[in-house]
C-alpha positions as CSV (number, residue, x, y, z in Angstrom):
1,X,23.5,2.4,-20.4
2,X,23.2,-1.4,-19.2
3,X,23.4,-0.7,-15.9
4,X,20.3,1.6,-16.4
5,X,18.8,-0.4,-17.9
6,X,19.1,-3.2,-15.5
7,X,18.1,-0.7,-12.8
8,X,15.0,0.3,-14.6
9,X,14.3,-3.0,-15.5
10,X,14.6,-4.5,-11.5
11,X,12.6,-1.4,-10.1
12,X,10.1,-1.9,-12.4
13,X,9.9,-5.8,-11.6
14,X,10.0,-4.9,-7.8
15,X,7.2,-2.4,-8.6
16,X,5.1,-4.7,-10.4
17,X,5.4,-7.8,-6.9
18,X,4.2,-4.9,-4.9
19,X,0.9,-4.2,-7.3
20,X,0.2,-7.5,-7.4
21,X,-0.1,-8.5,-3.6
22,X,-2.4,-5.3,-3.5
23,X,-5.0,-7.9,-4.5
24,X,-4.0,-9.4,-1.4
25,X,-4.7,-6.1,0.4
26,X,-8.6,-5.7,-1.2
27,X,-9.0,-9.1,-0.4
28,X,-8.3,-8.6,3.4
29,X,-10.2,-5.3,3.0
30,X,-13.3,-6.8,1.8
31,X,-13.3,-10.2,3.5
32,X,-13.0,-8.5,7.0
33,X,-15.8,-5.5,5.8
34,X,-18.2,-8.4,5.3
35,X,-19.8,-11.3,7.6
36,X,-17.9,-14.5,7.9
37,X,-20.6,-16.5,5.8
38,X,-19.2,-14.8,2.2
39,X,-15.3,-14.6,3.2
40,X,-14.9,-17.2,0.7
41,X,-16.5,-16.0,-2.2
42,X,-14.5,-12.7,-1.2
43,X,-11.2,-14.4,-1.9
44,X,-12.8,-16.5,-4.7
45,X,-13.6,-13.7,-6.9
46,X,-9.9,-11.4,-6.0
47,X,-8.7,-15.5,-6.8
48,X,-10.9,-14.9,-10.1
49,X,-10.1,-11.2,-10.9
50,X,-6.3,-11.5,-11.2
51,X,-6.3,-15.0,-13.1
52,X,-8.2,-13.9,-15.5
53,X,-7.1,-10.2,-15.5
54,X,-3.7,-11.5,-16.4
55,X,-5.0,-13.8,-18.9
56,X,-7.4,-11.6,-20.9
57,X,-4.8,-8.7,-20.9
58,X,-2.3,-11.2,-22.5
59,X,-4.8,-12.3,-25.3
60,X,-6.0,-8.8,-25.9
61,X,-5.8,-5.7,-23.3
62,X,-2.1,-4.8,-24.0
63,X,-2.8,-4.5,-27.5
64,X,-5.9,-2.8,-27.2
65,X,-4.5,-1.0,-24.8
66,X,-1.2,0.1,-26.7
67,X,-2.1,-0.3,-30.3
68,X,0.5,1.9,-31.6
69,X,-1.7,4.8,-32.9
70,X,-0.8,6.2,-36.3
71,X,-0.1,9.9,-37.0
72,X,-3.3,11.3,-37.7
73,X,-5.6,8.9,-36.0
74,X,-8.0,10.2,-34.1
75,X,-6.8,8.2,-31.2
76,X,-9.9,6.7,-30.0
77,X,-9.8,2.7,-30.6
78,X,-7.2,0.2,-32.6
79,X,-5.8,-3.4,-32.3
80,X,-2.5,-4.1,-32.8
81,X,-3.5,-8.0,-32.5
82,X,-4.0,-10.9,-30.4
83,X,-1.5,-12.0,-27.9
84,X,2.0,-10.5,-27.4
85,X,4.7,-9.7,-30.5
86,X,7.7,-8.3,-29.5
87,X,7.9,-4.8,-31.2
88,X,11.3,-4.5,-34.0
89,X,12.6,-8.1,-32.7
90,X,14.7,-6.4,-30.1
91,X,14.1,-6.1,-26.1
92,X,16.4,-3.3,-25.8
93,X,14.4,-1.1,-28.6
94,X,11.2,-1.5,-26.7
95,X,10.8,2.2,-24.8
96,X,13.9,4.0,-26.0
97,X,15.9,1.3,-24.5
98,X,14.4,2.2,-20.7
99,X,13.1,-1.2,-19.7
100,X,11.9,-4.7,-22.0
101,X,8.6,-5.3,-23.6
102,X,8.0,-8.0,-21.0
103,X,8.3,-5.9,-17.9
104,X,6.2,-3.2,-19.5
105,X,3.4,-6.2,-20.2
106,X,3.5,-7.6,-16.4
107,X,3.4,-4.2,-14.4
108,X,0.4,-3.1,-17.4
109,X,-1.2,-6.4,-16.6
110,X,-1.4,-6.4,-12.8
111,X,-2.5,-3.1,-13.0
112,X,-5.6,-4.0,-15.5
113,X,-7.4,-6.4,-12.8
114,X,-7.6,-3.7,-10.3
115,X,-10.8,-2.3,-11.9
116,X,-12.6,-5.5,-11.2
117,X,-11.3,-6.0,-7.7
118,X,-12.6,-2.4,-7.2
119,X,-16.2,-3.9,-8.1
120,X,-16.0,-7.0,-6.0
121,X,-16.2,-4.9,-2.8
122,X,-19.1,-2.7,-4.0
123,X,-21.1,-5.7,-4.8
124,X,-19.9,-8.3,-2.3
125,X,-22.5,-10.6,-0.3
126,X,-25.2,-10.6,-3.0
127,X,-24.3,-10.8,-5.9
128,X,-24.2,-14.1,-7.9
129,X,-20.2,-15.5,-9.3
130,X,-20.9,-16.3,-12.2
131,X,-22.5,-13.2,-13.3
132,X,-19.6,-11.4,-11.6
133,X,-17.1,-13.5,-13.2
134,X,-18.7,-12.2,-17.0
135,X,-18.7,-8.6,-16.0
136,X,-15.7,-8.7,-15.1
137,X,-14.0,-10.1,-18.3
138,X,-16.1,-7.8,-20.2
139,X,-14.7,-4.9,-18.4
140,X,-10.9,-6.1,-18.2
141,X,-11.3,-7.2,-21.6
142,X,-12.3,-4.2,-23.4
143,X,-13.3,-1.1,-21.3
144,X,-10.5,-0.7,-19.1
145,X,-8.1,-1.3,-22.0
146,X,-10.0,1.3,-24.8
147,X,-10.0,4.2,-21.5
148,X,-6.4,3.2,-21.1
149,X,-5.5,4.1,-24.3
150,X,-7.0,7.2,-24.6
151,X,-4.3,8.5,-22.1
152,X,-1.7,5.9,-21.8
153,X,-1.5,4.3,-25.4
154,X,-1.1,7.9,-26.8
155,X,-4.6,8.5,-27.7
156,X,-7.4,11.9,-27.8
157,X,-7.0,12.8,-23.9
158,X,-3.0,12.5,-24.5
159,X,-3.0,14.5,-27.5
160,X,-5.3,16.9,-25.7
161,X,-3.2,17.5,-22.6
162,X,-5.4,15.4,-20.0
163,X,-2.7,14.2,-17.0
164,X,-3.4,11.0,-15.1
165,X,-0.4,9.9,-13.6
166,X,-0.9,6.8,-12.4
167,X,-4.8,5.9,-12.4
168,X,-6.9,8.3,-10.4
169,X,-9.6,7.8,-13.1
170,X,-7.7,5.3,-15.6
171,X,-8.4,2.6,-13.2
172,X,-10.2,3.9,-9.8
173,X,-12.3,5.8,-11.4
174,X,-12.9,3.4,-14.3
175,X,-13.7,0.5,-11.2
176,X,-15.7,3.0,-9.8
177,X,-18.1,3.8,-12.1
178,X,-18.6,0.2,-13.0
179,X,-19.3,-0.1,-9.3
180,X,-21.7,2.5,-9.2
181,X,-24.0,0.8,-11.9
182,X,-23.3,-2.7,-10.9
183,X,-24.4,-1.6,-7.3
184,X,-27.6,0.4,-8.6
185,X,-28.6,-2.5,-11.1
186,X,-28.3,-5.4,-8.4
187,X,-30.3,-3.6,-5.2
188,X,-28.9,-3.5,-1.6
189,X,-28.5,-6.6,0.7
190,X,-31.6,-8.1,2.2
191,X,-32.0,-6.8,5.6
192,X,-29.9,-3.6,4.7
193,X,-32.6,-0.9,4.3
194,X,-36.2,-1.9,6.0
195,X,-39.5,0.0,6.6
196,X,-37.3,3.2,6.2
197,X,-34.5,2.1,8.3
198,X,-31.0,1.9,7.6
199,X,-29.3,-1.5,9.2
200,X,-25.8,-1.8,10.2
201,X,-24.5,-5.5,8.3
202,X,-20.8,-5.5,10.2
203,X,-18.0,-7.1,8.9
204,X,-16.6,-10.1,10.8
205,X,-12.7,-9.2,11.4
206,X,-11.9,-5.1,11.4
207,X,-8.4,-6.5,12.1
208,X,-8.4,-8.4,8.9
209,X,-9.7,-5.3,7.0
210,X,-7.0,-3.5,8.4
211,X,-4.5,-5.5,7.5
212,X,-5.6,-5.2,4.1
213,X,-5.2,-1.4,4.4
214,X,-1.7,-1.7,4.9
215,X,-1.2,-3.9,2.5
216,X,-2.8,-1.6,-0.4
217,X,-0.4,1.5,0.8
218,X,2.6,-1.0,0.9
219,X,1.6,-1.8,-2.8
220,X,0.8,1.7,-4.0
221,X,4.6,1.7,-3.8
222,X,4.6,0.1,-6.4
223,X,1.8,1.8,-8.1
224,X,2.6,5.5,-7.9
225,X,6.5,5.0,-7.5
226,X,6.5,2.3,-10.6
227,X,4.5,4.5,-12.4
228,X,7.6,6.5,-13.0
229,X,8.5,3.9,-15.5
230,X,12.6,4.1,-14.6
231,X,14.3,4.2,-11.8
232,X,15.0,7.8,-11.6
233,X,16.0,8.4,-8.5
234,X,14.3,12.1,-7.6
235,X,11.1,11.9,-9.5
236,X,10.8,8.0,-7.6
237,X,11.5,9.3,-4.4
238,X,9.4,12.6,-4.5
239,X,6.2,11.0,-5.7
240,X,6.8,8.0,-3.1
241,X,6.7,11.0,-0.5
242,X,3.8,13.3,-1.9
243,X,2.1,9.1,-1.7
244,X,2.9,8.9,2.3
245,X,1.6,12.2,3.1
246,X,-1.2,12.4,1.0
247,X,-2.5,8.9,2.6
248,X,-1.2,10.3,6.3
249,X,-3.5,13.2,6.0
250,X,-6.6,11.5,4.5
251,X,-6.5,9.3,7.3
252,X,-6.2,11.7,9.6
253,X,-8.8,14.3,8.2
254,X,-11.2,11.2,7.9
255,X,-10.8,10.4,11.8
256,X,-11.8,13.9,12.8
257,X,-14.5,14.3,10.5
258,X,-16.5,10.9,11.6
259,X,-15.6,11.9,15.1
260,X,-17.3,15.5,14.8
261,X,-19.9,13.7,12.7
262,X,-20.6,10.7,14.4
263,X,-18.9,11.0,18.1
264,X,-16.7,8.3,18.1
265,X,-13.7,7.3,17.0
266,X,-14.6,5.2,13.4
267,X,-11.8,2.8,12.4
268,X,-13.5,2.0,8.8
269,X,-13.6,5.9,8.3
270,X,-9.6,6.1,9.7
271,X,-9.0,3.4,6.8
272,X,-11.4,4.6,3.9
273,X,-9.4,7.9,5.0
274,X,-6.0,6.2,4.0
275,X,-7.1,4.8,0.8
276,X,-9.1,8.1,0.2
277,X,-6.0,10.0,0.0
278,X,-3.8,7.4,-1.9
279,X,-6.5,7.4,-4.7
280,X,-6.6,11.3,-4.9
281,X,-2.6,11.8,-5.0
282,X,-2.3,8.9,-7.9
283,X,-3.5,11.3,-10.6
284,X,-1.0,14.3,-9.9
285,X,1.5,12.7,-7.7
286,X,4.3,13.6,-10.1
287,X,3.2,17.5,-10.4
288,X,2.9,18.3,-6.5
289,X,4.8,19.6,-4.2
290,X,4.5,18.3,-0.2
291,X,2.1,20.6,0.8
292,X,-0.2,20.4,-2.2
293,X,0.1,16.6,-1.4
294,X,-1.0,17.2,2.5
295,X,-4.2,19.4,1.0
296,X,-5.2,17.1,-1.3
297,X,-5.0,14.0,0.6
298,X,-6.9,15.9,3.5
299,X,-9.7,17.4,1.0
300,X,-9.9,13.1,0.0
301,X,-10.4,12.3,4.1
302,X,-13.6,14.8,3.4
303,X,-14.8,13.4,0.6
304,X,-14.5,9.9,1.8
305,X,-16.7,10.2,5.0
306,X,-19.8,12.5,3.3
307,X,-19.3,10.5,0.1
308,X,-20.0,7.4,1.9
309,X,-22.8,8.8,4.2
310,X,-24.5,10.3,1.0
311,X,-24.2,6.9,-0.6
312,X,-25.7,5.0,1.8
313,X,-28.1,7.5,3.5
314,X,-29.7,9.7,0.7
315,X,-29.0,7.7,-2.5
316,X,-30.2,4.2,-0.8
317,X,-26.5,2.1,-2.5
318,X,-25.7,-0.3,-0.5
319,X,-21.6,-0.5,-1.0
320,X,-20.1,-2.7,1.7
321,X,-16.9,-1.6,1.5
322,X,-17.1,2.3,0.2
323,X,-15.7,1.4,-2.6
324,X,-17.4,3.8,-4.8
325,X,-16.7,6.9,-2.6
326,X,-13.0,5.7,-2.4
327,X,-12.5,4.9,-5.9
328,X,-14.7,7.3,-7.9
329,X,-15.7,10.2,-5.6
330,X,-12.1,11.1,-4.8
331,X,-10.9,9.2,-8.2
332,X,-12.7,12.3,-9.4
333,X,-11.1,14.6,-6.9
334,X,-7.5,13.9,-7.5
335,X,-8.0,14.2,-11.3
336,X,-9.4,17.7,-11.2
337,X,-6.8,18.3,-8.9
338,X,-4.5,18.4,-11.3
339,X,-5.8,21.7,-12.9
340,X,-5.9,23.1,-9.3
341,X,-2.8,22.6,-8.1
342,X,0.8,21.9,-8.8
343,X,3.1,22.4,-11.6
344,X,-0.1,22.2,-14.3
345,X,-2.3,24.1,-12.6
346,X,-4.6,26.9,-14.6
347,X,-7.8,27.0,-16.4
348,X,-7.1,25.2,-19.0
349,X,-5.4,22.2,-17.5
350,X,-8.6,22.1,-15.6
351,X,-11.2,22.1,-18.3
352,X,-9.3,19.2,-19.8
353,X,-9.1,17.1,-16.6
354,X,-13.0,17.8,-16.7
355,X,-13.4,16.6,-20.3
356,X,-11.1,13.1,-19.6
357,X,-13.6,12.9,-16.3
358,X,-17.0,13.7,-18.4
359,X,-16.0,11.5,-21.3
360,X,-14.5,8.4,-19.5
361,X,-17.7,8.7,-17.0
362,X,-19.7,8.2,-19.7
363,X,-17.3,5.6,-21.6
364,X,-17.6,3.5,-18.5
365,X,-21.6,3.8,-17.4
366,X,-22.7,2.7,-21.0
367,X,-20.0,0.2,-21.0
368,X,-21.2,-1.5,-17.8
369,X,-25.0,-0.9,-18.4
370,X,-24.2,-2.8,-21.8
371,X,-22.4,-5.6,-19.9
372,X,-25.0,-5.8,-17.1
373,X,-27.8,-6.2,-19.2
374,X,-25.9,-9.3,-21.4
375,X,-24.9,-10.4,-17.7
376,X,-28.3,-10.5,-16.5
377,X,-30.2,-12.1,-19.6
378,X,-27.5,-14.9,-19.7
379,X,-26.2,-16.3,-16.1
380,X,-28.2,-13.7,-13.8
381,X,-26.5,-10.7,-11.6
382,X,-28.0,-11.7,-8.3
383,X,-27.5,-14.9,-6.1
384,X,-30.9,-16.6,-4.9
385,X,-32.8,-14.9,-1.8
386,X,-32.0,-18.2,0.5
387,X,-28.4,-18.3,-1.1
388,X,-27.8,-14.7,0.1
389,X,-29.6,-15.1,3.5
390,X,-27.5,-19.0,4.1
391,X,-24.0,-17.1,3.0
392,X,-22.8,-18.0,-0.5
393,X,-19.6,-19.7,0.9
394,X,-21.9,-22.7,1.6
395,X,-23.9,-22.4,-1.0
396,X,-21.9,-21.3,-4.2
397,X,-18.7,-22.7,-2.9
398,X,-19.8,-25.5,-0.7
399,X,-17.5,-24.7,2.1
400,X,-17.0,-22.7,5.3
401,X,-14.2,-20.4,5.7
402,X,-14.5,-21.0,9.8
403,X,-15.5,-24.3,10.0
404,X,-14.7,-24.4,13.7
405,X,-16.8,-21.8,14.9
406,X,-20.5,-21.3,14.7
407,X,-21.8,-19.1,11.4
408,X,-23.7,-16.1,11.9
């Protein structure tokens, strides 16, 4: 029994690092995705995100998050308090003795900025910090947390048979939507769409970006494998695999698509197409088997490169990054997968993955309308016109990420 403890307890630890330099990965990602004059307020607000993440989840996230719902509650919002109290007095209680209270907190608490971080991209190069910086601790604070619990605290969607493994809509879909009305409420980049043109505003380091790819499917390691909660070695190991292939073929998918599409060979398609798949897999990577894994991943490479195209093309959203095709289009995908393939596939286990969709979709668009609008009537969502067109590193941050070289 100790020594499984111990072993749940170091996997889980190990599982939580790798989380947590995936905000090391979306910085990369967005940083190189954008032009060298906002690559630090890129790294300033993933700086911002986790600090505070970690901070606002101590002082009221967990709790909110895991309040301990009573038998008969509907399950649909409670507070067990501010700050952290360990439950009966006894670490080796907590979770039928599988791991402490504390390791539970820091891999829940890692996980919680990642919605943010999933905004930041969407709405990088125009929007203003500080209005960032209160969205985003409204959101951590209490959106994220309340969805959370609807599904992982025990809540309605886990009473009703709703299956989200590790995040496909808890947290991509939940950064995604906030995305989606952050990006609609602040307008595109100046320059981006003109006289009925659509302008290419490349980023300044593709190697950079994909070095931040990399990094995100080392840490969803840690995300999908950790979500195991133990350190059981067959369920670990086979959604670690259905996690590999499900990237492998989104990537690959996504390639051939842009190529047919758009006649070349698209590295920011080949890499949306990797995070594409990871995103779709993280809802059902515990249910599939290998195959089911290849199909949905590969469906995800689809979605990615029409998703963006639609985005920016047809609905005029200007998301630098694709974050909102990545994180809520095949957020989406992978959830309602669930009902379509796999061991709890059927009709019904569809129409509730629908309902958790619908109903968090909804949670999270009045949610961030809500915090937009207090955003915007107290600090402002967007940066001044000649702060946007200067870069805000020199003039939010007062600094130049390349001060050797010439800005552009």
């Amino acid at each position: 029994m100790e020594a499984l403890f111990t072993a749940n307890n170091v996997w889980m630890m190990i599982c939580t690092a790798l989380v947590f330099i995936m905000h090391l990965g979306f910085g990369f990602l967005e940083m190189g995705l954008t032009r060298q004059k906002n690559a630090i307020n890129i790294f300033f607000k993933n700086f911002f995100v986790i600090t505070m993440g970690i901070l606002v989840y101590y002082l009221i996230g967990f709790n909110l998050m895991y309040p301990g719902f009573s038998d008969g509650s509907p399950g649909i919002i409670d507070f067990a308090g501010f700050g952290l109290t360990l439950p009966g007095g006894e670490a080796i209680d907590y979770a039928d003795g599988g791991y402490t209270y504390w390791t539970d907190f820091l891999f829940q608490a890692v996980f919680a900025a990642t919605a943010a971080t999933i905004v930041s991209g969407a709405v990088a190069e125009r929007v203003k910090i500080e209005g960032f910086m209160i969205f985003s601790l409204l959101y951590v604070a209490i959106a994220y947390p309340i969805v959370g619990s609807w599904q992982w605290g025990g809540g309605w969607l886990s009473q009703l048979g709703f299956h989200d493994f590790a995040g496909s809509t808890l947290v991509h879909s939940v950064g995604g939507w906030a995305a989606l009305m952050f990006v609609y409420f602040l307008g595109p980049r100046i320059g981006k769409y003109e006289n009925g043109r659509i302008n290419a505003l490349p980023g300044h380091n593709l190697p950079l970006a994909a070095a931040g790819v990399l990094i995100l499917w080392l840490g969803w390691f840690g995300f999908n494998g950790g979500s195991i909660l133990s350190a059981e070695p067959t369920s670990t190991s086979l959604v670690l695999v259905n996690t590999c292939l499900a990237a492998s073929a989104g990537a690959i998918v996504a390639f051939i698509v842009a190529k047919l599409s758009f006649k070349s060979f698209d590295l920011t398609m080949f890499m949306n197409g990797v995070l594409g798949g990871l995103v779709g897999i993280t809802a059902g990577a515990d249910q599939m088997n290998v195959i089911e894994s290849i199909v949905i991943g590969g469906l995800s490479g689809v979605i990615v490169v029409y998703g963006i195209t639609l985005l920016d093309k047809a609905l005029k959203l200007d998301d630098p990054v694709g974050a909102i095709a990545v994180h809520l289009i095949c957020g989406i995908w992978g959830t309602l997968a669930v009902g379509l393939f796999g061991n709890l596939a059927g009709g019904a286990q569809f129409l509730h993955q629908a309902v958790g969709v619908g109903v968090i979709g909804l949670f999270c668009v009045v949610s961030a309308i809500i915090f937009l609008f207090i955003t915007k009537y107290t600090v402002g969502i967007r940066a001044k016109r000649d702060y946007e067109i200067q870069g805000l590193d020199c003039t939010e941050h007062a600094m130049d990420a390349y001060s050797d070289f010439q800005t552009k």
